[in-house]
N, C-alpha and C positions, 0 to 999 in steps of 0.2 A: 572610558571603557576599553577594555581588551580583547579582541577578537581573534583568534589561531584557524588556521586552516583557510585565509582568505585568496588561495590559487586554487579554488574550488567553488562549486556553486553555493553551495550551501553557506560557505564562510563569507565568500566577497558578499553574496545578494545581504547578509545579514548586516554586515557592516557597514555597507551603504543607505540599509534602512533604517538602524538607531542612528547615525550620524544626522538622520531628517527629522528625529524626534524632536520636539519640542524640551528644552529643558536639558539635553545631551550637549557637555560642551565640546567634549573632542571622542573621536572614534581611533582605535590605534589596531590597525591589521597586522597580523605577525603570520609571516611562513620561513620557512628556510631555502624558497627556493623564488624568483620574481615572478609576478600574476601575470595572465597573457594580457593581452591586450581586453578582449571580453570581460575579464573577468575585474581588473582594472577601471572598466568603463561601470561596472555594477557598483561595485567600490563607492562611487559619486565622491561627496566632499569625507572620504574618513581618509586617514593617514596610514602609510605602508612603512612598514620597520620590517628592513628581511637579519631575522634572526633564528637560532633554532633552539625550541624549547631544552632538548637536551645540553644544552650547556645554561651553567647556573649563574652564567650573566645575563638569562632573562630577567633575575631577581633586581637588574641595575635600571631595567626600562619600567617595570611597576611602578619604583622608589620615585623615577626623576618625574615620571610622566605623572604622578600621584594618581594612578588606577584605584578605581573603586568597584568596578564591576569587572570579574573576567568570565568570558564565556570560550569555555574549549571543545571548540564546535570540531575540531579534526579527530576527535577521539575517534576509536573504533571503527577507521574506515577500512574498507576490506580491499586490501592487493587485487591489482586483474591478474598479473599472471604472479607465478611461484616463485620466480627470482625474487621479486620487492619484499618478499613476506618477512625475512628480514629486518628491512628495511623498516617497513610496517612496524615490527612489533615493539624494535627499538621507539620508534617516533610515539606508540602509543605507552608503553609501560612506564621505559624511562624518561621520555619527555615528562609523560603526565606525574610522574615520581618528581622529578624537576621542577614544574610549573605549582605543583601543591606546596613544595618549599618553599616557593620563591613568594606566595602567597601566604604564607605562615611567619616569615618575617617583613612581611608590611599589614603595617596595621593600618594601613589607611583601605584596605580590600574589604568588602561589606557585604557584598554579592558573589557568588560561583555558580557555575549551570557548566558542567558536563555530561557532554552529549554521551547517552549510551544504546544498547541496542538487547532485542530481546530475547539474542540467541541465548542470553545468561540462562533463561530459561530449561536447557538442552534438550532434548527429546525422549527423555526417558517414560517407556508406555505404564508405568505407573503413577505419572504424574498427571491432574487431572488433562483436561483436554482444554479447559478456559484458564487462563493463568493472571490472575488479579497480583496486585504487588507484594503482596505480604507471601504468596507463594516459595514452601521452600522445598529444593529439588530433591530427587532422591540417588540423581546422579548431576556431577558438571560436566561442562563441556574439556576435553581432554588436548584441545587445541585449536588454532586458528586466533578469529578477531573475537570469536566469542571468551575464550577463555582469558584474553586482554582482558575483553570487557568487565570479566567475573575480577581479576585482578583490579584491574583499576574502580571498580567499586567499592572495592575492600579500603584500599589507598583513600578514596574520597571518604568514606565513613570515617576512617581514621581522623581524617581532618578534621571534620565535623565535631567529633570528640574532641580536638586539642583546642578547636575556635570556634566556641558557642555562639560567638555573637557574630557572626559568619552566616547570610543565609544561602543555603546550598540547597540546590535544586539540580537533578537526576533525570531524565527524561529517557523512556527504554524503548525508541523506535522498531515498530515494523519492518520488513523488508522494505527499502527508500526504492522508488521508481521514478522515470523522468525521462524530458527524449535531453538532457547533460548526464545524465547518471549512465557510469559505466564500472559493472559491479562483475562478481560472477554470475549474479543471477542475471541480469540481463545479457550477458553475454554469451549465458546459458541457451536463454530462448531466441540469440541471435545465430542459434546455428540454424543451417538448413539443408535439404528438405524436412530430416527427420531433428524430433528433438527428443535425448536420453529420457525416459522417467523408470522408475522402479516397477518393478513388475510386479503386480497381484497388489497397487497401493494404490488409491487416488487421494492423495491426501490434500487438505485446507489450505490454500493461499492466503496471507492478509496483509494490504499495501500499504502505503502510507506516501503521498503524491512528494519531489521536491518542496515543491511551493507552499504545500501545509508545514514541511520542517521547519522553516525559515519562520512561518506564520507564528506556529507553537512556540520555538525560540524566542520569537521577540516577545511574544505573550508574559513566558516565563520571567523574560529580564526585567520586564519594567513590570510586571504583575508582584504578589507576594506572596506565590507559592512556595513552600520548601519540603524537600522530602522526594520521593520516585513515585512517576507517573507513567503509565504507559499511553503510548502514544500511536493511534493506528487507524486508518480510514473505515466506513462503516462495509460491511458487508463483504463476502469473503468471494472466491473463484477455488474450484478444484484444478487440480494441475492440467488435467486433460482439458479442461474449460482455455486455460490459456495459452496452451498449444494452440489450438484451436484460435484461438483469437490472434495471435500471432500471426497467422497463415500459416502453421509448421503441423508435422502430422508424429504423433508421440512414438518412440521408438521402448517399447519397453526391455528392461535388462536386468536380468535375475542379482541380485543383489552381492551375491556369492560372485560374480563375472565383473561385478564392474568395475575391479583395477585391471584384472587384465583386456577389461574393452575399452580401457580407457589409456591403456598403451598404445590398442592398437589403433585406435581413433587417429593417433598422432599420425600414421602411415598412409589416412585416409584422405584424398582430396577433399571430402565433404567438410572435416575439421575436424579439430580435438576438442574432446569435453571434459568437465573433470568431474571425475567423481564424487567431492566433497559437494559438488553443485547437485547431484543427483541425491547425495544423504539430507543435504538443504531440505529438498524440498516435499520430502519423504515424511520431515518431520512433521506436519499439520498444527501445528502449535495456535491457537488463538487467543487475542488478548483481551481481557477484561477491563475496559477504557468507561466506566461509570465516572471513574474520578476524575480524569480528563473531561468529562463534560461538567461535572457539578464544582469540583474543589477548583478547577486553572478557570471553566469559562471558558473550552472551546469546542468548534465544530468542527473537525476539517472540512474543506468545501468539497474535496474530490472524495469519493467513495470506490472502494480495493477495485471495483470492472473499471470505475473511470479514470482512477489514475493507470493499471494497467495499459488500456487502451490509447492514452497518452503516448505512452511508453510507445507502444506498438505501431503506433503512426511513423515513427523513423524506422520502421524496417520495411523490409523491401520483400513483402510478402511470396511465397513458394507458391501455394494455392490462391487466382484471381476470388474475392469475396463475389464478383456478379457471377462469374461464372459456379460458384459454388452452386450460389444463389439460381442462378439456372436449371442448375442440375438436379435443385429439390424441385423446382417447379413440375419438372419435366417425370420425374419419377414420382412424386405427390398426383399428378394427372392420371398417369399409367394404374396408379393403385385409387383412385376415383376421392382423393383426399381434396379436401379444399385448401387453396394456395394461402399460402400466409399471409399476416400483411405486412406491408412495405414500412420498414424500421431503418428509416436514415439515423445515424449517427452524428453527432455534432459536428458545424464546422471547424475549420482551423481557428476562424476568428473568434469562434466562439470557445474556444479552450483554450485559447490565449488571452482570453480578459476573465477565465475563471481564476486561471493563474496569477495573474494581475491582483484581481481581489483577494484569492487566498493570500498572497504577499502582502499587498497595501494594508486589508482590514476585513482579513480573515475572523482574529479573534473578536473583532466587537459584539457587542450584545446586539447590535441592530442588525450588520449583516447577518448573526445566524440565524436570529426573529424571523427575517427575509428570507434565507434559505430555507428553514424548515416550512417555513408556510408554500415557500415555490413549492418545495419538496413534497411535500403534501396534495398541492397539487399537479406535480407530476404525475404521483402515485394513482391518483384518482383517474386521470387520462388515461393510462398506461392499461387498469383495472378494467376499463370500459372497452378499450384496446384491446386486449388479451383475450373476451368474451368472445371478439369478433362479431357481436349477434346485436340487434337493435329493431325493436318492435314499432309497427309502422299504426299509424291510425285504424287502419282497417282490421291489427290485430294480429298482423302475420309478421314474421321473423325476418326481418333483413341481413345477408352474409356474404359480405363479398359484392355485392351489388345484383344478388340472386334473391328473390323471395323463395321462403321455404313457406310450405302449408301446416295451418296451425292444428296441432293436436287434437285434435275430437276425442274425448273420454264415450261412456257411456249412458250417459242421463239424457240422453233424448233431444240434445239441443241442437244435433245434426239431421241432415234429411234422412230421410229411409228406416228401414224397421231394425231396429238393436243384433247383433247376430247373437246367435241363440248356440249355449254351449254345452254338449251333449255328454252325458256323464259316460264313461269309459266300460265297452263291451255292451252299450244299451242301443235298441235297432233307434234309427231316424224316425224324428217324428213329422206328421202334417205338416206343409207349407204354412208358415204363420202360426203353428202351433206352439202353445207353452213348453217352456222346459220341464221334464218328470223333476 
């Protein structure tokens, strides 16, 4: 097997993982540039060849090494700043232009999976709002990783058509989050105090955790799916939601201003933001992942708030969450509201052995068996949780550790005599008398 992009998370963690596979004889990581030390150690027993796809003696390491599986997991990674972009588009176009060559004269290649992403989608507001794969746009994206992406899909169908007997498999990820992922988007919400969004929009978030990529990926290779799947963790956050979750308080900005505030952001001690990161996220795009679950056979483990939240554990929050936290207490009192309850969040250790699992055996049929049924009963806790309310033997409503007094109707089953209700503009009648 052949693995591209292994001076990254996603490339080394995967390359490390089929090299442990059972029945894999050799693992062969290609970058063009040497893995750090971290990312090397993830690696485990696979092999490092620094080469770079864009030149077309990749085609010599296929042939000798007799690859039968390549995975181009560096496709469509998106530049942090504006200088790489360049860079970028060379490594994604014409590499992946290169690497489908170099695949088209060995016949010894049987397997393809490149990685894509589901900006292809773009944001055009005539397009529905849920985007299943057979979706087709009614605009493309006009530039960036997204319109790579829309290119290098073309490029891979193409191939597809020249090598039937070639199984290629598409995979069209969510926004990727992570506390190694360093994208626009997260470096979007790593500004602080305030963080850019569009003004008059709250539009849809939907995540997709590292550790799930990695999961899917291996799923894909040694699975025998073919064809484009979208790929995206369950349940979604609006933009302000994850401001908020951040620690960051949303800074809105008329859409018509946001090149030139995003000039001037540069002047700003607080930071610069880019603008392309605030059309990002304007877009609300959600994806339609049926098939991911029925046709590949996966779960991701993380869902769009918990891998989010992941994410957000490496920053170094603007607003304390107790002290937030205090502040509702304290004005919830003042306005006679009853206090919430107390909603700890996972530990470290314990998001670091989900991660664990989403890597190790995310996709099996057992652990997701197991997580939907945990799942399940989370939900049900949660439900019970949420009511705040629990009825005690005697009958009365437990809240908070206060009993509330139970409802009395009017059928007679309380003490004292029914009040008696007087029809409008009619004098009072006798004490204890009938209603006219």
């Amino acid at each position: 097997m052949l693995v591209t992009g292994v001076t990254r998370y996603i490339g080394s963690a995967l390359a490390g993982l089929l090299a442990d596979q059972p029945g894999v004889d050799r693992v062969i990581g290609v970058d063009a540039a040497l893995p750090e030390p971290a990312e090397r150690s993830r690696m485990g027993a696979a092999e490092f060849v620094r080469a770079d796809i864009r030149n077309p003696l990749i085609a010599r390491v296929l042939v000798a090494a007799a690859i039968d599986t390549v995975v181009h997991a560096s496709a469509s990674a998106s530049p942090v700043t504006a200088a790489a972009r360049s860079m970028a588009k060379e490594m994604n176009v014409l590499g992946t232009m290169q690497l489908l060559a170099a695949c088209q004269q060995s016949m010894a290649v049987q397997r393809l999976l490149v990685r894509s992403t589901a900006a292809v989608y773009g944001d055009s507001a005539r397009d529905p709002a849920v985007a299943d794969e057979g979706l087709q746009t009614s605009s493309l994206p006009f530039g960036g990783a997204a319109r790579d992406a829309v290119d290098i899909e073309g490029y891979v169908r193409s191939f597809a058509r020249r090598r039937p007997d070639v199984r290629v498999a598409v995979p069209r990820f969510a926004q990727i989050v992570g506390p190694t992922v360093r994208n626009p988007l997260t470096n979007h919400f790593s500004l602080s105090p305030f963080v850019p969004v569009l003004a008059g929009r709250d539009a849809r978030l939907q995540l997709i955790h590292e550790a799930d990529v990695v999961a899917v990926l291996r799923r894909l290779v040694l699975g025998d799916f073919a064809g484009t799947v979208n790929v995206a963790g369950s349940g979604m956050l609006t933009v302000t939601q994850a401001v908020h979750r951040a620690g960051r308080l949303p800074l809105p900005i008329p859409r018509s201003a946001l090149d030139i505030a995003g000039r001037l952001s540069a002047l700003s001690p607080l930071g610069a933001f880019s603008p392309a990161a605030v059309r990002l996220l304007a877009e609300g795009r959600v994806l339609d992942t049926r098939k991911l679950h029925t046709e590949v056979g996966f779960t991701p483990v993380f869902s769009t708030p918990e891998a989010f939240d992941d994410f957000a554990r490496t920053l170094r929050p603007f607003l304390d969450p107790d002290a937030v936290r205090s502040a509702e207490r304290r004005l919830g009192g003042l306005l006679g509201l009853r206090p919430p309850l107390a909603a700890d969040g996972p530990s470290g250790a314990t998001v670091v052995d989900r991660a664990d699992r989403a890597v190790r055996g995310g996709g099996s049929p057992a652990n997701q068996a197991g997580g939907n049924a945990a799942a399940g009963t989370a939900t049900a806790k949660t439900s019970t949780a949420r009511t705040g309310t629990a009825r005690t033997a005697t009958g009365r409503n437990v809240a908070g550790g206060a009993e509330r007094p139970r409802l009395v109707g009017i059928d007679g089953s309380a003490g004292g005599r029914p009040k008696v209700r007087r029809r409008s503009g009619s004098p009072p009648g006798p004490a204890g008398g009938r209603p006219r």
